[in-house]
N, C-alpha and C positions, 0 to 999 in steps of 0.2 A: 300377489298377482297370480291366478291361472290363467295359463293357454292350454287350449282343447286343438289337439290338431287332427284332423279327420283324412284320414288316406283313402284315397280314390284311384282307379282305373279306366270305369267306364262310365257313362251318362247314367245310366239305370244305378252303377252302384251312389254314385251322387244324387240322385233322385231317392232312393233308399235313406238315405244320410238326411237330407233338406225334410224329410215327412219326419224323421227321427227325432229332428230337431221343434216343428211347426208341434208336434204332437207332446213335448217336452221331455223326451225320454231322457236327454241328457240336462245333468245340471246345471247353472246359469257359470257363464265363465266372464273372464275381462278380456278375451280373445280368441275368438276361432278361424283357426288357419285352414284353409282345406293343403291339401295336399296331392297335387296329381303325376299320379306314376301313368308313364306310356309304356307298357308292357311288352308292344310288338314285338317282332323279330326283327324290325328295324325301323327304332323309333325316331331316324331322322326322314323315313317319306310318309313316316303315318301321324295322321292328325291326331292333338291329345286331343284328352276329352271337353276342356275349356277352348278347344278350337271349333269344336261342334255344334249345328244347329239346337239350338235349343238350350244352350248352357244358363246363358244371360237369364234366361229365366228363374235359374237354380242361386244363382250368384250372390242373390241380397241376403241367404241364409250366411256366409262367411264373411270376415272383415278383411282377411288376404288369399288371396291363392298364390301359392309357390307351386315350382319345380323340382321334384325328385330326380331327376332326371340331369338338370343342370347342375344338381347341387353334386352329384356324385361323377359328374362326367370326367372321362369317358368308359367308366362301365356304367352295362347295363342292368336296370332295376331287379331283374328276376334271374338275374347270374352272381351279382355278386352280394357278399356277408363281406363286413368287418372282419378281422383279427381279435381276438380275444384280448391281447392285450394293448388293442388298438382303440377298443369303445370309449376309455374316457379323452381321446383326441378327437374322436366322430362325434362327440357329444358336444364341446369346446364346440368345435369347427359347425355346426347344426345351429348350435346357439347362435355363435356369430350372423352366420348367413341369416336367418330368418328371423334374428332380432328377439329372441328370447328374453335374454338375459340373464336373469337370476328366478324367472318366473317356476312356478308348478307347474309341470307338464301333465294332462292329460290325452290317452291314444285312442283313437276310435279305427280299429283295422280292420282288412278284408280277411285273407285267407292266413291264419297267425302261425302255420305249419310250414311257409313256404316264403321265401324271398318278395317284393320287399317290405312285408311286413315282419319279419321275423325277425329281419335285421333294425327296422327301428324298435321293436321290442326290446331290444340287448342293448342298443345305443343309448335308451334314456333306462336305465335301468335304474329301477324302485316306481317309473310310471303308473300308475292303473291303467288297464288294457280294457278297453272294449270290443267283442269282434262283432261285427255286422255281418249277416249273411244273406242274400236275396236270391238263392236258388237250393235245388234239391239237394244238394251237396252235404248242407250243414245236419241233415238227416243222419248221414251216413258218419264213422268212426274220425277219429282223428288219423292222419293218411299216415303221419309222420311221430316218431316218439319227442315230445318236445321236453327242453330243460326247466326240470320243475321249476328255475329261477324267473322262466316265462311264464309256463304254465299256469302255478299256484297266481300272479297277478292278476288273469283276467277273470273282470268279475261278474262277465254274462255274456250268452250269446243271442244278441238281439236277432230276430229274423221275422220274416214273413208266414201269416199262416196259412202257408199254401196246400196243407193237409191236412183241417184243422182236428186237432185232437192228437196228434202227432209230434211226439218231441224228438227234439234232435238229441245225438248221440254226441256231437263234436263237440271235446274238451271233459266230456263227463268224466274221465278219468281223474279229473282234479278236482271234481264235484261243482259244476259251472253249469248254475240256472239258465236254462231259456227263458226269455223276451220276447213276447209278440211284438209286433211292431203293428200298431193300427190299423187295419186294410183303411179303412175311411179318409186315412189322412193321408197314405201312401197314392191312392184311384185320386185323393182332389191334386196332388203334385202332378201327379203324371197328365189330367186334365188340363193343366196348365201348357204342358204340349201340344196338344190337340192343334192346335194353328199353326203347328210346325211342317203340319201335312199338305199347308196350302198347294203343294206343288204335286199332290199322288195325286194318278187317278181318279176321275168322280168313279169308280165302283161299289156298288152297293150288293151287302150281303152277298160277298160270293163266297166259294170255298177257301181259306188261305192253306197254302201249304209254306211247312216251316224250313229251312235248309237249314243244316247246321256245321257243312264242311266238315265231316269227319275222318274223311282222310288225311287231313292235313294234325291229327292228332294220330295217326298210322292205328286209325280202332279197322278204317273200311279202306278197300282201296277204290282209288278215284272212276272207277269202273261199275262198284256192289255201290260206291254214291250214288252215281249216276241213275241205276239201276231203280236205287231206294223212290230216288222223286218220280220216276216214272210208274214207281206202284202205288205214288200218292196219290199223281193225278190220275190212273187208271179207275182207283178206289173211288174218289171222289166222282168221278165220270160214271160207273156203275148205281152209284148212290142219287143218279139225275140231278146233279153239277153241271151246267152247260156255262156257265160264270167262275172261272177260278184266277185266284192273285198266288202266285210264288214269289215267296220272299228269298231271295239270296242271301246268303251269307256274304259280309263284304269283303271277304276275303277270296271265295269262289272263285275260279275262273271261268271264263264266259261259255268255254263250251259244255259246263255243267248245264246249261238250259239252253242247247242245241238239239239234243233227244227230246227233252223237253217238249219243246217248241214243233218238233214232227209229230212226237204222239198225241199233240192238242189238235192238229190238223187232222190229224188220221180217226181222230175220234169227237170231230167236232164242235171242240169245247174251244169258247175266245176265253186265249189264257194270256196274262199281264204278267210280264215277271217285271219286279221290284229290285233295282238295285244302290237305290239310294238309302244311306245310312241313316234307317229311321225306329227307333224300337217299336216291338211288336205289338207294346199295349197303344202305343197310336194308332195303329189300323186298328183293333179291337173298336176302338173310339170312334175314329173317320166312317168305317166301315159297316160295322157291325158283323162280322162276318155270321154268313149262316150253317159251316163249320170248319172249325180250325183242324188241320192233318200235320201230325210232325212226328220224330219219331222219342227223344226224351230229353226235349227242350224243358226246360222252365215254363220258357213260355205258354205252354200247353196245360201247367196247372194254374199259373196267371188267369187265364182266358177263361178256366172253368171255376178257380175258385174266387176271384176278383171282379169276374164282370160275365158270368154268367152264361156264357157262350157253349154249344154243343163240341166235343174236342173226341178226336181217336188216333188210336196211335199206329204206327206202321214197321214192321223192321227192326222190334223189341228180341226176338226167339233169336237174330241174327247173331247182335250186337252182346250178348248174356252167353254166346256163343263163344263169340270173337272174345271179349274181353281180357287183358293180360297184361298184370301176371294178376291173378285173383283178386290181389288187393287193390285194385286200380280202382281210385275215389270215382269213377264213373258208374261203378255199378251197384251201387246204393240208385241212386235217380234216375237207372234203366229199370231197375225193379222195384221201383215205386210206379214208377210210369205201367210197367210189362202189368203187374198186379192190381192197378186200381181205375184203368182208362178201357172204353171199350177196344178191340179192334176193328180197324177199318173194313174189313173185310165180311164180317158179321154184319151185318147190313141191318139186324133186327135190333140188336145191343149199342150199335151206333144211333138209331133214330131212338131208342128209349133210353140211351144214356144209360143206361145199365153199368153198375161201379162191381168190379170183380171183387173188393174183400171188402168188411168194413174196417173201419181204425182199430179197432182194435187186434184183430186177427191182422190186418199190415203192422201197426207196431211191432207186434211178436215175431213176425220174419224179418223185420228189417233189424230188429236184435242179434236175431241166429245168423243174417246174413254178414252184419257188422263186426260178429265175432270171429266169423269161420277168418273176414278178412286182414282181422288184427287181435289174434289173441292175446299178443303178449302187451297189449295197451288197454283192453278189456278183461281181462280175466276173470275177474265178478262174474259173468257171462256165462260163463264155462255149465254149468247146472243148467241154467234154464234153457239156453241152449240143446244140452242133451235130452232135455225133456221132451222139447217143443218137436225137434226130431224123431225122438221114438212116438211120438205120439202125429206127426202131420207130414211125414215125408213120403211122399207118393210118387207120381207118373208128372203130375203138375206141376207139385213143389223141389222137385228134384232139378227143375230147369235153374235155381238159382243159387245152386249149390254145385259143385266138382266133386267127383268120386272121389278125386285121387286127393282132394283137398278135405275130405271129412277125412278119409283114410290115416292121412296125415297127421290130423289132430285127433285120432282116435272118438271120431263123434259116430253115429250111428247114424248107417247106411253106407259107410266108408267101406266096410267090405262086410261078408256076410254072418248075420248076426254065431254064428256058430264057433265064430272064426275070431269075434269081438273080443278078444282076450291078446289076443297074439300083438296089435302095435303097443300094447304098454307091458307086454313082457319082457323082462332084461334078458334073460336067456336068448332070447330068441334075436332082441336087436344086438346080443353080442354074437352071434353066430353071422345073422347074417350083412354084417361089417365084417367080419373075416372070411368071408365068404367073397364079398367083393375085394377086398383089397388080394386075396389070391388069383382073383379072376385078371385083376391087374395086373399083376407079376407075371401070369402066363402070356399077356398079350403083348408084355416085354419080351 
């Protein structure tokens, strides 16, 4: 007997998984469980994801849905790992609860770098791993160095082809094929929601704008947020928008669309803000928007490369700015976004949709950018890398890169080419380590 069990977080990743399944990407099993983790920051007042509108409609792809959450309670799913010499009692205690038995396991996860997928990786150990990914992310490096005992198991990473021509970087240390995952089959699932909209808005083709609360990940603070949606809809208003939908984040708090809500007055735009938990490929649907403004949602290559919608981005030069500590898995899908979407502001590159690189030319930076931010997990890298460098670092391409981060890894542009000898000379870094550790003793 196999069971296939599929770990979920959100609707969208479950909708990802349900297209996965209708399109056959996974093999036929004798049971598939879904699996739903509530990831919140307190998943006893936040609704899982089989609590939300729309689930029921995903539901007849699985034969059970369990609780991660219950099953490990009282910690929380994305806080706590096993003991090492605790996984073959979590595996026992797994079996039991969810009725396993003595069956094959097969794992279909979300993000395999980070809790709680990472912990049931180690829990059924010898599983085959699948990871599924449905945003920018799976582009970018693997965040985390994983144990090859996880690692080497996974044996693809399915995703969405949200930039088509474009492969993702995640896991490639262990040499782990990319997956498309059907657009066709993923647009007729999420179609399947389309009626979950009965309650928005009759708005048609307006401007949406996308929120995405990013100070509550401390990238902006609730202020430069604030700031951000009001240059959405300024943009959008300059572009003759007199119709625009803002989507909140449901997590926001209410006076993020209180400025909002003046500067639509003050510039004459009927603005709707949205704050019912509804994903964004349903408005696409409902709406048809006539352009979507965000600033490096997902959603934003959904819209342009899934259903064909005009999209520009806002507050990319910031955020590529702010980003910390370099490696922050955010900035792989700020500069995919920052380098391939018009900005808003460009009012000429917006109505002609004008794409800033092709794939091929973004491939090659998001290599150089994947490496500066994990070298010791790409190192193959290292070459092409300095090639790509001496040959296309400019005024432009300098924005997704740190001085002090080339410098570091002795890549060029890190300090001045004359100078390019000095971070890999031993002399020099024995000097100046005794230099500093002197400098410390004097300030004893």
């Amino acid at each position: 007997m196999t069971t296939q069990i599929f770990q979920a977080s959100t609707l969208y990743g479950t909708a990802t998984l349900a297209a996965a399944l209708d399109s056959g990407c996974f093999r036929p099993a004798d049971r598939r469980i879904l699996l739903v983790c509530n990831n919140a920051a307190t998943p006893e007042t936040s609704p899982a994801l089989n609590e939300m509108p729309g689930f029921e409609r995903l539901r007849d792809r699985f034969d059970d849905v369990v609780s991660y959450n219950e099953a490990i309670f009282p910690f929380h799913p994305g806080g706590w790992a096993p003991r090492g010499d605790d996984l073959p009692l979590w595996e026992r205690y797994l079996r039991h609860e969810w009725q396993l038995g003595t069956d094959d396991v097969e794992l279909a996860v979300e993000s395999i770098q980070v809790n709680p997928s990472l912990a049931l990786a180690q829990i059924f150990t010898g599983a085959p791993v699948t990871v599924y990914a449905d945003g920018l992310m799976s582009y970018g490096p693997t965040r985390n160095k994983i144990d090859p005992l996880v690692g080497t198991r996974v044996d693809r990473v399915l995703h969405l082809d949200l930039v088509p021509g474009l492969k993702p970087l995640l896991l490639t240390e262990f040499g782990v094929p990319g997956e498309v995952l059907p657009t066709a089959a993923f647009t007729k699932v999420l179609a399947e929601l389309t009626s979950l909209g009965d309650e928005l808005p009759d708005v048609q083709e307006p401007a949406l704008l996308l929120g995405q609360y990013l100070s509550a990940l401390d990238i902006l603070t609730a202020e430069q947020e604030e700031n951000l949606h009001v240059l959405m809809l300024k943009g959008a208003a300059a572009l003759g928008h007199t119709t625009v939908v803002f989507k909140s984040h449901p997590s926001a708090p209410a006076r993020f669309t209180r400025s909002l809500e003046q500067e639509a007055e003050r510039l004459k735009v009927e603005l709707t803000v949205l704050d019912t938990p509804v994903l964004a490929e349903v408005l696409y649907q409902r709406m048809r928007p006539a352009l979507v403004v965000g600033c490096f949602s997902t959603a934003l290559l959904t819209a342009s490369a899934l259903y064909g919608l005009p999209v520009a981005r806002v507050g990319t030069d910031l955020l590529l700015e702010r980003l910390t500590p370099y490696e922050n898995s955010n900035r792989v899908p700020v500069t995919i976004v920052d380098a391939l979407l018009p900005e808003l502001t460009d009012n000429a590159a917006v109505t002609e949709q004008r794409r800033g690189m092709d794939v091929e030319t973004l491939g090659a930076l998001v290599r150089a950018v994947g490496f500066a931010m994990q070298p010791r997990i790409l190192p193959r890298l290292r070459a092409e890398t300095e090639g790509w460098l001496a040959k296309n670092l400019n005024e432009r391409t300098l924005r997704y890169f740190k001085r002090k981060r080339l410098t570091s890894l002795a890549l060029p542009g890190g300090v001045p080419s004359q100078l390019s000898f000095l971070p890999r000379n031993a002399t020099v870094r024995r000097v100046a380590r005794k230099a500093r550790s002197l400098g410390k003793a004097v300030r004893r």
